[in-house]
N, C-alpha and C positions, 0 to 999 in steps of 0.2 A: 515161287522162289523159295529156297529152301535155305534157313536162317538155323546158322550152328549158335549155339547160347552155351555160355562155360559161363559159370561163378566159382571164382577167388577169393570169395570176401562171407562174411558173418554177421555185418553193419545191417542189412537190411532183406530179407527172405526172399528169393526170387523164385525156388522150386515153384510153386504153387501157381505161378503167372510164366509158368514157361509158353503154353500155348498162344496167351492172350499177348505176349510178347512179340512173339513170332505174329501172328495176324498184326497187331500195330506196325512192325516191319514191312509187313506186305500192302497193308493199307498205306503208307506212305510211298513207299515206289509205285504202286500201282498207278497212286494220284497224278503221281509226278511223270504217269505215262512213261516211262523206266524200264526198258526189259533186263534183267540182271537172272542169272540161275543161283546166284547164291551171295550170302551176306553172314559176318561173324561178329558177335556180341558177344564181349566178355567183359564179366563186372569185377572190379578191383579193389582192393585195397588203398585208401589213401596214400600212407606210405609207397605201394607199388603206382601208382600216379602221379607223386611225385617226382620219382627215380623216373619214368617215364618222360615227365614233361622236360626235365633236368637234359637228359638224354637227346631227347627228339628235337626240343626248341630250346636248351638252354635258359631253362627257366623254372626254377627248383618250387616255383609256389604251388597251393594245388590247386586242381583244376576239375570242372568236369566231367566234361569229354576229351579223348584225342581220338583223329580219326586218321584212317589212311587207306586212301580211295587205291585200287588196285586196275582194273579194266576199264576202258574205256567206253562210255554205250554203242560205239560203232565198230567196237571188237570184235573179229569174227569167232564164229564156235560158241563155248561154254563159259560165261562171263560172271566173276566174280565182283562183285560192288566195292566190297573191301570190308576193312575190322575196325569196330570200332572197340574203344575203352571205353566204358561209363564206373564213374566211382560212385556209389551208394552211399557211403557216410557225407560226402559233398553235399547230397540231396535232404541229407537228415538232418545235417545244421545251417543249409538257407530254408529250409522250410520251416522251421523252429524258428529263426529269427526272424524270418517275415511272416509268419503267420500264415503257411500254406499245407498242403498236406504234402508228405514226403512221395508215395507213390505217384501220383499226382505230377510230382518236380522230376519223379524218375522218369515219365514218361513224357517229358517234353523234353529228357536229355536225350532217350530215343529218337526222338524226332530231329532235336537239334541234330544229331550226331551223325543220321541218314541223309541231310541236308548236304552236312556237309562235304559226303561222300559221291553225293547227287551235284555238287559243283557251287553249291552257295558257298559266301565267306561273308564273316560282319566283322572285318578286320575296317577297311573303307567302310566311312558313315551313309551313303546311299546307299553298297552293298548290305549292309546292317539293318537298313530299313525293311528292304526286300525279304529278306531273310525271317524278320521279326513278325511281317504280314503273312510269310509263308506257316510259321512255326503257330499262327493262333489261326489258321486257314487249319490243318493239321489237327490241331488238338480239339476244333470245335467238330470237323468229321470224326475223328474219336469219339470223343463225348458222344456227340449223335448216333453211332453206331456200338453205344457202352462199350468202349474198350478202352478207354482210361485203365491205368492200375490204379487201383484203392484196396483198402483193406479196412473191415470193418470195425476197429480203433479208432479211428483217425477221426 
């Protein structure tokens, strides 16, 4: 699957983890047995996440992720997954406040964010549960297979 990555933002270094980016992408569809040819990551600006959520859902706090699932998995031809938004400064001050590591928080919004593109929602609190077993189902095959993001500050 072939994962376009843009960065908009200056909050948190993403060049350096482009690759490992991309394989986390691919590691999570795979799992979720997913055939898709392509999927787009672009990391944003608080501000522009805001104006974003404001936009999309009417709801100017900030957020996240926003995702927006494009093709269907029983799409025929050349299927795009969809695009998501991930904000980086988001990740920079929950993980400061709880005491996490920031790449770390960036890559369970990847995850979160592919999820949700894959058809999970944790808007419903049963769907929320599922969702939440899926996201640390996820991030423990990461970890096992090192591809968490970190950086060696943290």
């Amino acid at each position: 699957m072939k994962v376009s990555l843009f960065n908009r933002q200056k909050d948190l270094s993403i060049t350096p983890f482009k690759k490992q980016i991309e394989k986390i992408a691919q590691q999570v569809v795979a799992k979720e047995k997913a055939l898709f040819d392509e999927v787009s990551i672009t990391f944003i600006t608080d501000p522009v996440m805001r104006t974003m959520h404001k936009q999309y859902f009417n709801d100017p706090s900030p957020t996240d992720v926003i995702s927006f699932p494009l093709d269907s998995p029983d799409a025929p031809g050349y299927k795009v997954l969809g695009e998501l938004f991930i904000c980086p400064q988001t990740a920079i001050l929950y993980a400061k406040e709880n005491g996490k590591k920031r790449y770390e928080e960036l890559t369970l919004y990847i995850v979160h964010g592919l999820l949700h593109l894959l058809g999970y929602d944790d808007i419903d609190p049963k769907e929320r549960k599922i969702m939440r077993q899926k996201e640390r189902a996820h991030i423990k095959a990461l970890k096992d297979k090192k591809l968490l993001l970190s950086a060696n500050n943290e």
